[in-house]
Structure formats: structure tokens, C-alpha cells
C-alpha atoms as an extended CHARMM CRD file, in Angstrom:
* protein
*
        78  EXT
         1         1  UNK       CA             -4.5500000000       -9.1730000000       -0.7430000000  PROA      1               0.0000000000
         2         2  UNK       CA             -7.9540000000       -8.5570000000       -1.6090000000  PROA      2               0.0000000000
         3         3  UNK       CA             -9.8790000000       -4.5170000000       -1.7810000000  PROA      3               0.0000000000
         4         4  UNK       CA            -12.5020000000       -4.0540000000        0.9330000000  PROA      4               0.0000000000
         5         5  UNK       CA            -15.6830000000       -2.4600000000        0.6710000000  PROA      5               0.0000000000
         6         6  UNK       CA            -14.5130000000       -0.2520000000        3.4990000000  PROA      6               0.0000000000
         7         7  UNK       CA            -13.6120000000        3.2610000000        2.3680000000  PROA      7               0.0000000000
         8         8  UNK       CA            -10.6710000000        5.1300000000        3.6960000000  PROA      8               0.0000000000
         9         9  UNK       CA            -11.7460000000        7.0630000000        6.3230000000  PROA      9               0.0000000000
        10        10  UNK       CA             -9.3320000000       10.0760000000        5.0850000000  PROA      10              0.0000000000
        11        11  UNK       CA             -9.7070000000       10.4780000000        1.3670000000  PROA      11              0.0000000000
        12        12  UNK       CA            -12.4970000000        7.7270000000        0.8180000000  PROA      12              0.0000000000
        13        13  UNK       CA            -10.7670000000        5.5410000000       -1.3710000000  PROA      13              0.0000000000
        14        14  UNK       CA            -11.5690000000        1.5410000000       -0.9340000000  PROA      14              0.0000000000
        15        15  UNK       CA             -9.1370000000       -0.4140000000        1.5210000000  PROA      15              0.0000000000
        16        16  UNK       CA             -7.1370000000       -3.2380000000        0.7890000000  PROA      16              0.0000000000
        17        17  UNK       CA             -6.7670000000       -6.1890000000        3.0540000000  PROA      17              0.0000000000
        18        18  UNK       CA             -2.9120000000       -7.0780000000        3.3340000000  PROA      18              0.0000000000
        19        19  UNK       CA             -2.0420000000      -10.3840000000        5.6060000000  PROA      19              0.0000000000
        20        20  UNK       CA              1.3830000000       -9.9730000000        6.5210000000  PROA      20              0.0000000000
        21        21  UNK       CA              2.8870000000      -12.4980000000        9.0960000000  PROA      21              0.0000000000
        22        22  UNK       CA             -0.2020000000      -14.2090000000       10.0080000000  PROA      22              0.0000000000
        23        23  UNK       CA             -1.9310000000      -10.9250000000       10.9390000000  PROA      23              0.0000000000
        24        24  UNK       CA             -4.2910000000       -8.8400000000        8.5980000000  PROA      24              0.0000000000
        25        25  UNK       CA             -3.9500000000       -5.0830000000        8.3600000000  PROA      25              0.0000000000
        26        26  UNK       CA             -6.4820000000       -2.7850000000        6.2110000000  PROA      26              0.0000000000
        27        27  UNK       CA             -4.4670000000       -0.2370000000        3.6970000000  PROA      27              0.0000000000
        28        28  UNK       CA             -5.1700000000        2.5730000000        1.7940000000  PROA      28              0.0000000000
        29        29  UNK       CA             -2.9990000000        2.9140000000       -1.9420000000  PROA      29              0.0000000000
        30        30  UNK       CA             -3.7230000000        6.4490000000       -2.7880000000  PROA      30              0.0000000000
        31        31  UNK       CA             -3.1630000000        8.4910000000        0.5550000000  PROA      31              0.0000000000
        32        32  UNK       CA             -0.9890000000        5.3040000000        3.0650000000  PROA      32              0.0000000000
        33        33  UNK       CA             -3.2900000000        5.0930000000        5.9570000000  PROA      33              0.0000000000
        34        34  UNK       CA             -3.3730000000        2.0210000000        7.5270000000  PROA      34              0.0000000000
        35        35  UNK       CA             -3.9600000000       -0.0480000000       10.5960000000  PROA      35              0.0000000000
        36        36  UNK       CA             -5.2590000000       -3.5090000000       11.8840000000  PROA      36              0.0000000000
        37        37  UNK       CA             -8.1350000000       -4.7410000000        9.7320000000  PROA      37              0.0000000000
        38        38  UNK       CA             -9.9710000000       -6.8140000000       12.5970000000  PROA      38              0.0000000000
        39        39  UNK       CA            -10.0080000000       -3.2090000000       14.6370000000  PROA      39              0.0000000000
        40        40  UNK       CA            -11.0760000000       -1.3980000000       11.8890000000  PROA      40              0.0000000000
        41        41  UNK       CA            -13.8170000000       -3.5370000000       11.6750000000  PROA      41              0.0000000000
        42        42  UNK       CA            -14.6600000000       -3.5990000000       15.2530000000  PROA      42              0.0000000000
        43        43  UNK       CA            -14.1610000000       -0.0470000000       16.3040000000  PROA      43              0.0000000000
        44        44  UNK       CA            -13.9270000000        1.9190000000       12.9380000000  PROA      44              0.0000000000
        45        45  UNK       CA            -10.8160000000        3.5560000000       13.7040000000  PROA      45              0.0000000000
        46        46  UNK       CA             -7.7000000000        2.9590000000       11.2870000000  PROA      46              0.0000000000
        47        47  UNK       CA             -4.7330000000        3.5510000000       13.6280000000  PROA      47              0.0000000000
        48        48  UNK       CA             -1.4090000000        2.1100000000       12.2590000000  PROA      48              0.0000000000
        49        49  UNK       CA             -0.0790000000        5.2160000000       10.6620000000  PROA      49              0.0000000000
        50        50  UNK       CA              1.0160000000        5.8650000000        7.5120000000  PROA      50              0.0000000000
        51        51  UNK       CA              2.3540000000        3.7430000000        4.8880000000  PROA      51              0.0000000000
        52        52  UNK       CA              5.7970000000        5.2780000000        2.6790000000  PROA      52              0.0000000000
        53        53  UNK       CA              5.7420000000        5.7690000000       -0.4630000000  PROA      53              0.0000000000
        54        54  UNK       CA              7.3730000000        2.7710000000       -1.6230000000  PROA      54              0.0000000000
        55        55  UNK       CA              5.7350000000        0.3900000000        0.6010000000  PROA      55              0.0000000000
        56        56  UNK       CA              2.5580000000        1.7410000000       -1.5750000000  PROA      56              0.0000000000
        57        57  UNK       CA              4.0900000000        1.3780000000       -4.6720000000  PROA      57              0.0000000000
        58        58  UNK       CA              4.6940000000       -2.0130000000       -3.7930000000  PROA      58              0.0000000000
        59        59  UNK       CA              1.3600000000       -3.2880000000       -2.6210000000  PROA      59              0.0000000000
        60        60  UNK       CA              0.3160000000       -1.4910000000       -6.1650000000  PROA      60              0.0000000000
        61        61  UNK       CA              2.0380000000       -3.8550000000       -8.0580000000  PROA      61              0.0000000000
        62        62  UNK       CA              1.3500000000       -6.8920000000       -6.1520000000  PROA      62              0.0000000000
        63        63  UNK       CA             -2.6700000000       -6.1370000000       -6.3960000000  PROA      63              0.0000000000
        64        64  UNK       CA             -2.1480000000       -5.1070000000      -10.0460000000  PROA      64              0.0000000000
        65        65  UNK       CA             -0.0300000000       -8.7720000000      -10.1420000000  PROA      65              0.0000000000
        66        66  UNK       CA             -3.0530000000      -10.2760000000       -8.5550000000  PROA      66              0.0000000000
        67        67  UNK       CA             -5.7980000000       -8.3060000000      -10.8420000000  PROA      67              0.0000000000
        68        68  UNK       CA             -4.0550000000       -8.7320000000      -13.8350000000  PROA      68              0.0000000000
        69        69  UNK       CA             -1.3420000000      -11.7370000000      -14.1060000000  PROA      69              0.0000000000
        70        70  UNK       CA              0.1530000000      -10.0230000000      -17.5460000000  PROA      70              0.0000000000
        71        71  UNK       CA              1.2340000000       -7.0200000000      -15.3600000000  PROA      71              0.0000000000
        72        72  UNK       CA              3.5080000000      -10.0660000000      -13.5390000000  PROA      72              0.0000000000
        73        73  UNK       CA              7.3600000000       -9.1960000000      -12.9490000000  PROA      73              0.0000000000
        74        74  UNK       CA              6.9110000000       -5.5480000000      -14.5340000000  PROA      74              0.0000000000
        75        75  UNK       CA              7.6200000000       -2.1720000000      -12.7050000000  PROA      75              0.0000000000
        76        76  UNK       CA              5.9000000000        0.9360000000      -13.3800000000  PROA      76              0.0000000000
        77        77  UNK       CA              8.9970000000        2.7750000000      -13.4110000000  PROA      77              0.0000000000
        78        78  UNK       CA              7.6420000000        6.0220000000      -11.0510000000  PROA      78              0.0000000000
């Protein structure tokens, strides 16, 4: 997972890039839009829907994980 320069094109919050079997898909972690990343990028349009709110939580924690390897293993309880 990495965060895009590309903002959200609902609340204008920066993407992440999430590879999930073999295929990468751009999400936003403060309002759940997301959609394919490579058609994002060609055609601007984020398409996929919108993400629940644990599936956000989730990706939270893994790019906090990745930012910050003390935050490893722990939950932010909400």
C-alpha cells in the first residue's frame, strides 16, 4: 500500500494504492470511495463503490503498520 498524490475526487483527501490479488485499486480512508487505480489514472473516474466501514478501518491499520512499525499488531479499539 502506498498514498497517491491523487486526491479523492469526493471529499479531496489523498488516495491510497491497495494491490489486492494481483490487481491495484485506488482507495479513499476518510469517506470509502474506491475503484481501479489504472482507470483512475486513465480516465479520472473512481468507480468501484464504496468501501465499509471496517474494510477502512482495516486498510488504516495496515498503512499505519506500514508508516509506523511500533503501531504493529495493535488495534485502535473504535
Amino acid at each position: 500500500m502506498r498514498i497517491s498524490s491523487i486526491l479523492c475526487p469526493q471529499c479531496s483527501t489523498q488516495l491510497v494504492c491497495v494491490v489486492r490479488a494481483s490487481k491495484p485499486y485506488a482507495a479513499c480512508l476518510l469517506c470509502g470511495l474506491f475503484g481501479d487505480f489504472t482507470k483512475l489514472i486513465e480516465s479520472g473516474e473512481l468507480l468501484g463503490g464504496t468501501l465499509d466501514v471496517d474494510e477502512m478501518r482495516k486498510l488504516r491499520d495496515e498503512l499505519a503498520a506500514q508508516l509506523d512499525p511500533a503501531h504493529r499488531g495493535q488495534s485502535t479499539g473504535c
